[in-house]
N, C-alpha and C positions, 0 to 999 in steps of 0.2 A: 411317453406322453400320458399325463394321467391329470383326473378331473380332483380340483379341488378349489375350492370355496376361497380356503384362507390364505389362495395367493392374489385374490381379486377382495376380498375383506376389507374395508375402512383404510381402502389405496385408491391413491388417484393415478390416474390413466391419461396420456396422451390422446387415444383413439379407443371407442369401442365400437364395435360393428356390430349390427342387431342383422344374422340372419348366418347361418351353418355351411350355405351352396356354395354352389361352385364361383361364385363370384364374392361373397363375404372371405373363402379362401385365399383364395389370392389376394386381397387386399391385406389380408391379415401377413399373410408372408413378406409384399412387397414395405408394409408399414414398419413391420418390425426386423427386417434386411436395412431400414433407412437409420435403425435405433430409435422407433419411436416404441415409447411403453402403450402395450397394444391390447384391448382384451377383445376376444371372438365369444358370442353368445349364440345360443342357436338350443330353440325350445324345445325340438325333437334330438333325433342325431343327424350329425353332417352328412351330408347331401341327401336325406331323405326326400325332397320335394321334387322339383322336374328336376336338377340335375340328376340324379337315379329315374328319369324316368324319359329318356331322350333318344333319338335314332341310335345312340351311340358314334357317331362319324364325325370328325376331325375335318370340317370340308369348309370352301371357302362358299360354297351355296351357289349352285350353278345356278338353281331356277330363280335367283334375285337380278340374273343377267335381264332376264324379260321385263324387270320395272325398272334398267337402267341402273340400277342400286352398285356399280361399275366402282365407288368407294368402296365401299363399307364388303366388296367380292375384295377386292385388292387386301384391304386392312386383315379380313379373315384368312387367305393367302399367305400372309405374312405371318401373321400367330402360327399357322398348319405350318410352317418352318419353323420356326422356334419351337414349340412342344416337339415335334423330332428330335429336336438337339439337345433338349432337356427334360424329356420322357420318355427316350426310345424305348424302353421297356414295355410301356403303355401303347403308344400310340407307332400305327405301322401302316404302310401304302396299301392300299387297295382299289383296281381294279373297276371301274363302273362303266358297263355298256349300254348304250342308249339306242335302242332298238329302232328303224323307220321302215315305216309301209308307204310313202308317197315320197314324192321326189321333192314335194315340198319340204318335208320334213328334215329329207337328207340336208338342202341348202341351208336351214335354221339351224339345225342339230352342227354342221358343219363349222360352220360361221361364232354357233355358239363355244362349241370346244375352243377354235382358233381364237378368241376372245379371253376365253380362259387361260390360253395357254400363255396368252400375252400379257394380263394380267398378274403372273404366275411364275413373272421373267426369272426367280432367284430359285426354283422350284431344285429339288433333290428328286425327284418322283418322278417317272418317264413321261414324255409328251404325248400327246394324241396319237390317235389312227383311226383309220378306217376301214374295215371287212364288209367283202360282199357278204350274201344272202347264203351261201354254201360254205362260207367260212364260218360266220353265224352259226348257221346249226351245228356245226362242228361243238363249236364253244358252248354251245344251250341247247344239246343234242334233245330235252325233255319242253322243251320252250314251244308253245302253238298260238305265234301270235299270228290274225292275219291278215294276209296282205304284205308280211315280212321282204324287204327288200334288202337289207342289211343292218349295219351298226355299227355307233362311231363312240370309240373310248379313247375317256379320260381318268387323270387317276385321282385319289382323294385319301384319306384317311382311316383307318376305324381305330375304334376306344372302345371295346366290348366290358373296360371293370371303368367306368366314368367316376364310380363312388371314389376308386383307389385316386384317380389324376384330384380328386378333391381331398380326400386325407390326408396325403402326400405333402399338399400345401399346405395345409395345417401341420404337422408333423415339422417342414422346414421353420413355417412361421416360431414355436415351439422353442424348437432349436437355437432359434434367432431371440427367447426372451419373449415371446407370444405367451399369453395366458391363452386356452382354449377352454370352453366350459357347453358341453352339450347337457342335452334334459335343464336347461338354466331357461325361463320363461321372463322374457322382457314384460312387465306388469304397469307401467307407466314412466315417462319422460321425465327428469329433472327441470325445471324450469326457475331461473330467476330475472325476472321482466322480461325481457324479450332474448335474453341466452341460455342455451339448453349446457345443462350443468353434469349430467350424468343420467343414469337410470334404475329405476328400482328391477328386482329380478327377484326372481322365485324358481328357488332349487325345485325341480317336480320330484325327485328321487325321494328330498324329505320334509318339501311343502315349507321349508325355512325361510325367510326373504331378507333381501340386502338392499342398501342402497349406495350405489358405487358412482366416485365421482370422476369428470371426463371434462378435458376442453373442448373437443369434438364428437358427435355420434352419428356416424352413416350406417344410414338404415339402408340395407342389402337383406329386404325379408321376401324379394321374386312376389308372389304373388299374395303376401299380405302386408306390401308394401304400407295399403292402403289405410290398414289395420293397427300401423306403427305410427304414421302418420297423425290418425285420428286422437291415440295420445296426446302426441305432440302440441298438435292444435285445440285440444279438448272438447272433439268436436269431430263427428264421420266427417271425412272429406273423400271422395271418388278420383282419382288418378290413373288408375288400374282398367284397362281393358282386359279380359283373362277369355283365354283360347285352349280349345283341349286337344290336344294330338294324341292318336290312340296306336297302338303297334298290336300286333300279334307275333308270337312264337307259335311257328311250325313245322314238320319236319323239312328237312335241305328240299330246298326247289332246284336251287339253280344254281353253275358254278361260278360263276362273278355275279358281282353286283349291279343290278340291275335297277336306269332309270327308265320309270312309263308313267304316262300322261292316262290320267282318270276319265273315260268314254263320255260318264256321266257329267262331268264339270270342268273338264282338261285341268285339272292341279294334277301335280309331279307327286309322284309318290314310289317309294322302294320295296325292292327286293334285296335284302339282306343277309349274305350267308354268315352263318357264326357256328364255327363248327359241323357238326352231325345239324343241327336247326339252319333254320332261316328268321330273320326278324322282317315283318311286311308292317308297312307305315308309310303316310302319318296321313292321318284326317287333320280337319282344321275347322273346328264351331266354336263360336261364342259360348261361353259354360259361366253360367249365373248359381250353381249350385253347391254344395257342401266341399269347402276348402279341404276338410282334414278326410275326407274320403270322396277322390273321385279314380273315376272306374269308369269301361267301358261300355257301354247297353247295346242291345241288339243292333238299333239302327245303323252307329259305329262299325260293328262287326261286319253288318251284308255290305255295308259299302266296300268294305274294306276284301270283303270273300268276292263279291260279285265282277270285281275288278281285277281280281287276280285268276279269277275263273275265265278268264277272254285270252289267257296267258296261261295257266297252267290249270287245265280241266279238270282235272282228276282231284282236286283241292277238294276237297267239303269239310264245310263249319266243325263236323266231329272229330276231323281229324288236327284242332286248333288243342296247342299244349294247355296258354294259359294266352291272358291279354293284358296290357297293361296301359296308361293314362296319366298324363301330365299336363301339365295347364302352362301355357305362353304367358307372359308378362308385357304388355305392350301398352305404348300409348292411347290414351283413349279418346280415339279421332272422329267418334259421329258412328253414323252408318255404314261406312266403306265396308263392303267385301272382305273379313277376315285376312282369308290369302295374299289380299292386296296391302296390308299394313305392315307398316317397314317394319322390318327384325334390328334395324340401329339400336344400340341399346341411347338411353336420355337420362344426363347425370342432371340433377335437380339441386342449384345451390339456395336454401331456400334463404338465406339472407339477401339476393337479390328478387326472389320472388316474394317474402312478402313480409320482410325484416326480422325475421326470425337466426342469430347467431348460433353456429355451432352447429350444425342438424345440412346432416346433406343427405340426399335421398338419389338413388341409380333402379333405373327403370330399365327392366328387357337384358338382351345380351345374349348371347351366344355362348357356349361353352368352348368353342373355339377360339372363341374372343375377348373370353374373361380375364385371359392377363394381361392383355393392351388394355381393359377396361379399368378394371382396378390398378394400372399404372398412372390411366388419366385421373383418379380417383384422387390414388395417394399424393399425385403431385397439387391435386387442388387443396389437400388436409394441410400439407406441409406449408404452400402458401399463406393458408391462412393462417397457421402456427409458426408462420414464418422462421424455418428450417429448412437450411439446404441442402438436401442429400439428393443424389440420383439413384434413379433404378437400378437395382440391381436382379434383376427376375430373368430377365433375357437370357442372362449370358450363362446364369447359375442352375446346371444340373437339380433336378428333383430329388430326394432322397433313396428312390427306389434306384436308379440311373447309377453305371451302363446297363446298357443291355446284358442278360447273361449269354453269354457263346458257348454251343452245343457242347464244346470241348471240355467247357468246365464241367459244365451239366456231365459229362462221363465219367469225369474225373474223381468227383466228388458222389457218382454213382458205383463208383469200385470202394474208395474210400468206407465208402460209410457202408455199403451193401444195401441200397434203399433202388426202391423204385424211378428206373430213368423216369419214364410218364409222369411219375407225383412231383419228382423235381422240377420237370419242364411245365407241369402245371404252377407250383409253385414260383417259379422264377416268373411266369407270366402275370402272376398276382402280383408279387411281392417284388419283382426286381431282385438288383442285387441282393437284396434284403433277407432273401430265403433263405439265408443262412441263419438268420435271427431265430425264425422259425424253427429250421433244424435242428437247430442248437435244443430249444423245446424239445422236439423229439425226443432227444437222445435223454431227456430228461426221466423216463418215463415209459413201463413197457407196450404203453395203451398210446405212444405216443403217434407213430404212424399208422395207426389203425383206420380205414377210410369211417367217414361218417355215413354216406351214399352210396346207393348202387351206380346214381344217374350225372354223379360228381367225382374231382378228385381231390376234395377236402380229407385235411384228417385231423385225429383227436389236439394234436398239438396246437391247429390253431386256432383253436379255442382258450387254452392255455397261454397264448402269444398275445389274441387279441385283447384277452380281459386284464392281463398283465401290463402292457403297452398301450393299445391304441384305444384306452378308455371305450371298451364294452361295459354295458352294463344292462340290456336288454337282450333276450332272446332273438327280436327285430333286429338290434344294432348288428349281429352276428349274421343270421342268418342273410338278409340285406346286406348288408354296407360291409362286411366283415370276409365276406365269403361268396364264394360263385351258388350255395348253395338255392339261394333264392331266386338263381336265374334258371337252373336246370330245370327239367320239364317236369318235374313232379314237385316244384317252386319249392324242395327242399323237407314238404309236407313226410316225406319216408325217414327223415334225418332227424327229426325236430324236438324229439321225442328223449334221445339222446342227448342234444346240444342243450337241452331245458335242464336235466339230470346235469351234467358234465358243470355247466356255470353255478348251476345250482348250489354246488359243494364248491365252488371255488368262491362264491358271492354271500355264500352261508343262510341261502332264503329256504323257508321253511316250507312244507310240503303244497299249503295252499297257495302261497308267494309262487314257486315254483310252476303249478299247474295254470295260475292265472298267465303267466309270460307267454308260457305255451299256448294257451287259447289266445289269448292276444295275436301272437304270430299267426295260429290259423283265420282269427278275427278276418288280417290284411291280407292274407292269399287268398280269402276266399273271395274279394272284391274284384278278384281279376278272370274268375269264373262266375260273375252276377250277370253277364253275357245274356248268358244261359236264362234267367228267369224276366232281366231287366229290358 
């Protein structure tokens, strides 16, 4: 997969999608699986926005059972079975306990599982249970809730590399005759009378602009949806409700995943193990401020420390790795209570909203539920380009897919004489795919060399990703490329290296070079503004 201009140059398009995430992805995929000529645009790198910045879990949202949302729990259910079936690399069962001190609780928390489990009728994933209070502690032997009575688990999902389930679909899209084009800046709408004709774009790499023509353009820009819009219409228009959900990384709390109810507001919020860490989340506020940097502040943080401190005491704010923040994409329905606003995502045909051809716009969504979404998407494109193909996203493995089995992972750790750890790290990122990488290795005596103390990237995939998966920032690697930007020292011990290393593979000059790098400290350092903010 690699970025270039002059296959989207003075070409017309079937479909372009204005937006990189996780749901622009999968549209791009299932569009061009159908043979539609398809281009992805996206102004940063893919999945830069809340898709990289999300619980990480693959779930069908138990806490939507309390607003009856009994659809749209079924619908995400059903997607959490298909990404197993065709991400299992990616995405894998996990464990969540839901802890009760009242007896009330036990009969809601009860009733709620049995709900989900029935919901859930096709499930791969083991059903409910329930543990007294001595079984409990057994399980969260470090756990001080109180009033503790027991707890009743169900299972769910995790996605700990979200970026990868996003590339991946890009990557198929690709494969399938998708043009992908990241750092590509949508700069204004095509228009003639009332049909949207294409879009102008603006390479940011080399500030050069295009204008590319299209029968259709679905805007999938999550939370500047509003922004594309305004284009469109020549003119702000407001559509956009934006909500901020904050996580922390810190060291392992707990050994399952853990649901608890907020003392201060009763919202659901997690405990998340990932490895050696934990990830704790999510807040939920209204956020009116700077799209291209947001970040967590204080008040975010205590809520989030203060509530885990009622649960596990010994926590304090110093010992928080890093923080991170993403912004909800939701309808924008008045004053309601954040928490209370549905997570449905809302496909927007705007030729019947307000005769405007060719221009659809998809609000909200789930990363769980991005591929039933953009399947409802592509089938409304094809309608109106009146084309009959069916989906084919379901049934077709992801590119990283199967799984690797421990036994190859041995085998290919005699073979080659490499580190089992780096492989099984590897296969976890990459899928089947780590062979690709390997192959890198071998290329090179710097090739397995680790980049981190606090990771198990190495020099190769640097070499893999600038080669293949259209790197071409510092960010894009560190981020979206690499586990290194999740690890607790956000990659900052490594950065120094992967700046140098692309450096000489991208031919940037000394200043060029040191700006990337500051760049990259630029955005980790928003996730420690905690701290002053």
């Amino acid at each position: 997969m690699k970025r270039d201009f002059t296959e989207a140059e003075g070409k017309s398009f079937d479909l372009i999608i204005i937006g990189g995430g996780i749901i622009g992805a999968n549209i791009a995929r299932d569009a061009a699986m159908r043979g539609l000529k398809t281009l992805l645009l996206e102004k940063d790198d893919f999945a830069t926005g809340t898709t990289s910045r999300s619980t990480r879990l693959i779930h069908g949202g138990f806490r939507y059972l309390q607003h009856f949302e009994f659809g749209l729990v079924r619908e995400d259910l059903r997607e959490r079975e298909i990404l197993l079936k065709i991400a299992p690399h990616l995405v894998y069962p996990l464990p969540f306990l839901i802890p009760v001190t009242t007896a009330k609780d036990h009969v809601i928390m009860a009733a709620g599982t049995l709900v989900y489990d029935i919901l859930s009728y096709d499930k791969s994933v083991p059903g409910r249970k329930h543990y007294n209070r001595k079984t409990t502690m057994k399980m969260e032997p470090n756990m001080r809730l109180e009033g503790l009575r027991g707890a009743d688990q169900y299972y769910d999902c995790q996605i700990w590399f979200t970026e990868r389930l996003c590339l991946e679909n890009i990557i198929s899209a690709v494969e399938n005759n998708a043009v992908a084009l990241n750092h590509a800046k949508v700069t204004g709408i095509l228009k003639e009378g009332n049909i949207i004709s294409g879009v102008k774009v603006q390479d940011k790499l080399t500030g050069k602009e295009y204008e590319i023509k299209s029968r259709m353009v679905v805007n999938a820009a999550g939370h500047w949806m509003d922004a594309v819009c305004g284009m469109m219409y020549g003119h702000p228009k407001q559509m956009v409700r934006r909500t901020k959900g904050v996580h922390l990384l810190t060291p392992r709390l707990s050994n399952n995943a853990l649901v608890l109810y907020a003392k201060s507001d009763g919202r659901l919020w997690f405990v998340i193990p990932a490895g050696k860490y934990s990830l704790v989340g999510t807040t939920d506020t209204d956020y009116k401020g700077d799209l291209e940097a947001v970040y967590a502040d204080k008040t975010d943080v205590d809520y989030l420390i203060q509530e885990v401190q009622r649960v596990f005491p010994n926590l304090q704010t110093k010992d928080i790795f890093y923080t991170y923040a993403g912004l909800r994409s939701l309808p924008d329905s008045g004053d309601e209570k954040p928490s209370n606003v549905s997570r449905a995502h809302k496909t927007i045909d705007h030729e019947k909203l307000d005769g405007v051809k060719g221009f659809i716009s998809v609000l909200g969504g789930k990363i769980t539920g991005a591929r039933g979404i953009s399947e409802e998407i592509t089938n409304l494109v094809c309608k109106k380009l009146e084309i009959k193909a069916k989906c084919k996203t379901a049934g077709t493995p992801l590119p990283g897919a199967p799984m690797v089995t421990r036994e190859e992972l041995t085998k290919i750790t005699t073979e080659t004489k490499t580190d089992f750890e780096t492989l099984a790290y590897l296969s976890s990122l990459y899928g089947s795919r780590y062979l690709k990488v390997l192959d890198y290795a071998q290329r090179g005596a710097r090739g397995m060399q680790p980049l981190c103390p606090h990771s198990k990237d190495i020099t190769a995939q640097i070499w893999y990703a600038v080669a293949e998966e259209s790197t071409y920032t510092v960010s894009d690697f560190m981020m979206r490329r690499s586990g290194l930007g999740l690890a607790e020292c956000q990659g900052l011990d490594a950065v120094e290296i992967v700046g140098r290393e692309m450096g000489k593979l991208l031919n940037w000059k000394p200043d060029e070079q040191k700006q990337q790098v500051n760049e990259y400290k630029s955005t980790a350092a928003l996730a420690q503004k905690y701290k002053t903010a």
